[in-house]
C-alpha positions in Angstrom: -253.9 95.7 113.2 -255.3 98.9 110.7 -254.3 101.0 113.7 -250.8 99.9 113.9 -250.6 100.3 109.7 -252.0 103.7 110.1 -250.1 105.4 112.8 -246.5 103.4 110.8 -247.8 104.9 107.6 -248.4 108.3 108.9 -244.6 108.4 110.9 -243.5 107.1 107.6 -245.3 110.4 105.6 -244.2 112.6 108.5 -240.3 111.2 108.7 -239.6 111.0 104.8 -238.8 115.0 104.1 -236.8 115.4 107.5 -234.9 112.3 106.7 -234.6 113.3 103.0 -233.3 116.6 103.4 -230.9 116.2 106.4 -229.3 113.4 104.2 -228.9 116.1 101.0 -228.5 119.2 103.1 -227.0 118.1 106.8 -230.1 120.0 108.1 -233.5 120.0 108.0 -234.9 123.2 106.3 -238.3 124.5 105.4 -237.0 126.3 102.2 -233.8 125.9 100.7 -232.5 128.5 97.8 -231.9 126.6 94.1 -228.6 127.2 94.3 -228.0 124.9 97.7 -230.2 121.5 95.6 -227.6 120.7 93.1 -226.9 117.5 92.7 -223.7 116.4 94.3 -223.1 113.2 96.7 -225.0 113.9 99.0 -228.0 114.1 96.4 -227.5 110.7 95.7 -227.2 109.1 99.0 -230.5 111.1 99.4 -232.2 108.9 96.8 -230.8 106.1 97.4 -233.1 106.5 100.7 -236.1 107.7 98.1 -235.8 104.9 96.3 -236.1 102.6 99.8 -239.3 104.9 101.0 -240.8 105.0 97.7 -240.7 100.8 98.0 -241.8 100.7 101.6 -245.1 102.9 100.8 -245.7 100.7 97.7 -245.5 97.7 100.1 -247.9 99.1 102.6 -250.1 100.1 99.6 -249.8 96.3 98.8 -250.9 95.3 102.0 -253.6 98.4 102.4 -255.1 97.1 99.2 -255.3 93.0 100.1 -257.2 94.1 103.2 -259.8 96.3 101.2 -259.9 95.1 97.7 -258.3 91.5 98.3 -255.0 89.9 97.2 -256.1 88.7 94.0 -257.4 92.4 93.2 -254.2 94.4 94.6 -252.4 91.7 92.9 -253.8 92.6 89.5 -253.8 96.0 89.7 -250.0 96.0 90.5 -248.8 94.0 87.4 -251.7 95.9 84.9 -250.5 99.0 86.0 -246.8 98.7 86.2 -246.1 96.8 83.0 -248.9 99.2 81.1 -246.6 102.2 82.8 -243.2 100.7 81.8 -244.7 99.9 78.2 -246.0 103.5 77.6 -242.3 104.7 78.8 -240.3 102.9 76.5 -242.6 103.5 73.8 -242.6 106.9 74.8 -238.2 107.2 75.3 -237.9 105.3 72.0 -240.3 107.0 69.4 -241.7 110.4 71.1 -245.2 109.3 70.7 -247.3 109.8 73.6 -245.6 112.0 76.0 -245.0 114.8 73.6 -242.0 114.0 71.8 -238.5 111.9 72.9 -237.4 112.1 76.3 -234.6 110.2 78.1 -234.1 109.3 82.0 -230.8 110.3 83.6 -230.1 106.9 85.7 -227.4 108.2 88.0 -230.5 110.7 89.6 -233.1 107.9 89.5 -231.7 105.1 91.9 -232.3 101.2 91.4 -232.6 98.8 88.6 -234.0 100.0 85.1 -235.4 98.1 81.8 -234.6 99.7 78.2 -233.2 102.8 80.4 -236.9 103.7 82.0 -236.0 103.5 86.3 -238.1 101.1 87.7 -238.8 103.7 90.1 -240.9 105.7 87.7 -243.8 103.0 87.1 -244.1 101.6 90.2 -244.3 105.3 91.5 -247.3 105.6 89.2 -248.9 102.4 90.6 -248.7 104.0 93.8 -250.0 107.5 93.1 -252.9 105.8 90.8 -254.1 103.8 93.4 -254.1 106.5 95.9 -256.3 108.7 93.3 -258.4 105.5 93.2 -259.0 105.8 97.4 -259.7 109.1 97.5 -262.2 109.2 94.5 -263.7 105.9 96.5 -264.1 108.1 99.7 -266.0 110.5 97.2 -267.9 108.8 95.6 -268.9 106.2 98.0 -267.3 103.1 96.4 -268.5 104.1 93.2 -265.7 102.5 91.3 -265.4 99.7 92.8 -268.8 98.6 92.4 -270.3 99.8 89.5 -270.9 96.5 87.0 -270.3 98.5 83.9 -267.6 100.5 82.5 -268.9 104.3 83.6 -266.4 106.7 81.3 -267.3 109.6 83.8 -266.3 106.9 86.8 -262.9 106.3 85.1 -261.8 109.9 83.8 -262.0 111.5 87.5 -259.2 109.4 88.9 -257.1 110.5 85.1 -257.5 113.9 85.1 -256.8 114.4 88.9 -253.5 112.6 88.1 -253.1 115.0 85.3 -253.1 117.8 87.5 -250.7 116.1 90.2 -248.2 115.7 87.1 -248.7 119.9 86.6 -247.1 119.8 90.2 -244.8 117.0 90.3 -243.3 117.1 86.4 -241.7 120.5 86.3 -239.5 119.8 89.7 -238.6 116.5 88.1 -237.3 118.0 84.8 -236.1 121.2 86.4 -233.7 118.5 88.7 -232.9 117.1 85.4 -233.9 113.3 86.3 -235.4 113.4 82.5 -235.2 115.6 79.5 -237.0 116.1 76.5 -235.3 116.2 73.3 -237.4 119.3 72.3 -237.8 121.5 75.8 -241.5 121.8 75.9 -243.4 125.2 76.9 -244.3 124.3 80.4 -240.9 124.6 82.3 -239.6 122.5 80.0 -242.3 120.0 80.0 -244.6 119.2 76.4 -248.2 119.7 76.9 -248.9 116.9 75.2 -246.9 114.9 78.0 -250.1 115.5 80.2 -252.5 114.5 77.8 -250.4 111.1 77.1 -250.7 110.4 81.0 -254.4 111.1 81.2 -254.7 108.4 78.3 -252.3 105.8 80.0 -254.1 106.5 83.4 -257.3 105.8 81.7 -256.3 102.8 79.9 -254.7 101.2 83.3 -258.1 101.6 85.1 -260.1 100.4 82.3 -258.2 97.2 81.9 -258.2 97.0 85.6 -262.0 96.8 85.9 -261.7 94.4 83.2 -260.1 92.0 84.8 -260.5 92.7 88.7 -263.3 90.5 90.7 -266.2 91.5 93.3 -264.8 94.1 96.3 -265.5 92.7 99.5 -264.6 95.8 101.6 -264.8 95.0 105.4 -266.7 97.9 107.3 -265.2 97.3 110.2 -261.8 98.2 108.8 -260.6 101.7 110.8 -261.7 104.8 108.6 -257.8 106.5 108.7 -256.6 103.5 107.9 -259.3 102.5 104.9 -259.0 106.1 103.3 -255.0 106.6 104.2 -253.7 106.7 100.4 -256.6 109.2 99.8 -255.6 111.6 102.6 -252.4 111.3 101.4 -253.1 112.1 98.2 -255.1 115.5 99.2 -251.7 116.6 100.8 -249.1 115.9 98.4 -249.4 118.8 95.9 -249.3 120.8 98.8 -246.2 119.2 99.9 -244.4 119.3 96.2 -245.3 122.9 96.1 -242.6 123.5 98.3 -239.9 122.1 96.5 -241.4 124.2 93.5 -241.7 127.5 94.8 -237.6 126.5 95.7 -237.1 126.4 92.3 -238.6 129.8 91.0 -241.7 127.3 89.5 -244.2 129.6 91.0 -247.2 128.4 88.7 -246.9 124.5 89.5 -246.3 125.6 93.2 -249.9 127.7 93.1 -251.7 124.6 91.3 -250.2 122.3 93.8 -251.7 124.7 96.8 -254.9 125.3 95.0 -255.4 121.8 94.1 -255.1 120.0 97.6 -257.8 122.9 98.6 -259.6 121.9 95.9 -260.0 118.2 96.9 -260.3 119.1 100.7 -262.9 121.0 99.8 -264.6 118.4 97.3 -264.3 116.2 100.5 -266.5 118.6 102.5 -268.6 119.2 100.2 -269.4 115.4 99.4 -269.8 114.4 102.8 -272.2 117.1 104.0 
C-alpha cells in the first residue's frame, strides 16, 4: 500500500509543473522570460488546476499522516493549523498587525472558495508545507518532536524558522504575480520584513498548540522509508524548484536562497545520518 502512495505522490510532484505550464504557456518550458507569465486566461485555467493539485497533495498528506501519526493526530493538526492560519490572515488583512502592515488577496488569481477575502488556498497551503517541515525535521532528529513529553522551545523553533526561510523563496514570486499586495510595498521585493517574523510566530504558535493537544505517536516501523519521509523529501526540493520561477522574474536573491537552502538541508541530512 506505502508503495503505491509513494510512487502516486512522486508522478504527482513530477507531473504538476509540466501540467502547469503547458496549461499557461501551450508548452512546456524550463525558463520562460517575465514578459511571457502575465496573467491572462490561460493563467487562470492554470490555477484552476493548482488549486485541484494543491487539494490532492493535502489529501495524500491526510492519509500520509493517519498512517504515521494516526487519524485522531492528523485530524487535529489539520483543524489547529488551518483555522490558527486563516485567523492570523484576517487579522493580518484587516488591521496590519502581524505580517508587517495591511495586505489584501487578489481572488481572481487565487482560485476556490474564500472567508473575509483570505483564499482558502492560502491556509491550507500552510498546513501542508508545515507538516512537511514537521517530517523532515522528524527524519533529522529522529522523531524528536513527536516524542518528546515536554514542550522543548529549541524542538519547536527549527520547524518555524525553516518555514521562514521557504517564505524568503516562495513570498516574493507570490507578490511579484500580484496574488497579494501590501498596502505599504515593503523592502524585500515588495514584501515587509516583518511579514517573516509574523510567520515564524504563527508557525510556532500552531506547533505548540499542536503538541498540546495531540496524543502518543504510534509510528509503524515497518512503514516503507520513501514513503514515511515523502513530505520531508519533498520539502528539501521545493526551494530549489521555486527558484526557477524566481530567477524568471529577475528575483535573483530569493532564487539563490532557494538553491542554497535545499543544499543546506540535503546536506543537514548527510550530515545527521552519518
Amino acid at each position: 500500500m506505502e508503495k503505491i502512495l509513494v510512487y502516486i505522490f512522486f508522478s504527482l510532484v513530477i507531473t504538476v509543473p509540466f501540467f502547469y505550464r503547458n496549461i499557461r504557456l501551450g508548452k512546456f518550458s524550463w525558463f520562460v522570460r517575465k514578459n511571457n507569465l502575465k496573467a491572462n486566461s490561460d493563467f487562470i485555467k492554470a490555477e484552476r488546476l493548482r488549486f485541484f493539485q494543491i487539494n490532492i497533495g493535502y489529501l495524500y498528506f491526510l492519509v500520509h499522516g493517519s498512517m504515521v501519526w494516526g487519524w485522531l493526530n492528523i485530524i487535529t493538526y489539520a483543524i489547529i493549523s488551518f483555522f490558527i492560519g486563516i485567523f492570523m490572515e484576517i487579522i493580518g488583512t484587516k488591521t496590519g498587525l502581524i505580517f508587517g502592515g495591511k495586505y489584501k488577496f487578489d481572488l481572481k488569481l487565487l482560485p476556490g472558495p474564500s472567508i473575509s477575502s483570505i483564499p482558502l488556498i492560502i491556509p491550507l497551503s500552510w498546513s501542508g508545507l508545515i507538516y512537511m517541515s514537521l517530517n523532515y525535521c522528524d527524519f533529522v532528529l529522529g522523531g524528536s518532536f513527536y516524542h518528546s513529553s515536554n514542550q522543548n522551545i529549541i524542538l519547536l523553533f527549527f520547524p518555524s524558522i525553516l518555514m521562514v526561510l521557504l517564505d524568503l523563496v516562495l513570498d516574493p514570486i507570490a507578490v511579484d504575480e500580484k496574488r497579494w499586495k501590501w498596502k505599504k510595498s515593503g523592502a524585500y521585493y515588495g514584501v515587509p520584513f516583518l511579514n517573516f517574523l509574523g510567520w515564524l510566530f504563527t508557525t510556532f504558535l500552531i506547533l505548540f498548540t499542536f503538541k498540546l493537544f495531540k496524543s502518543d505517536f504510534k509510528i509503524d516501523k515497518e512503514i516503507n522509508f520513501f514513503f514515511m519521509y515523502s513530505p520531508g523529501i519533498l520539502f528539501c526540493v521545493l526551494p530549489a524548484i521555486a527558484s526557477r520561477p524566481c530567477f524568471e522574474r529577475g528575483l535573483k536573491v530569493p532564487g539563490l536562497i532557494g538553491l542554497v537552502f535545499s543544499i543546506g538541508l540535503a546536506l543537514v541530512v548527510v550530515v545527521s545520518n552519518n
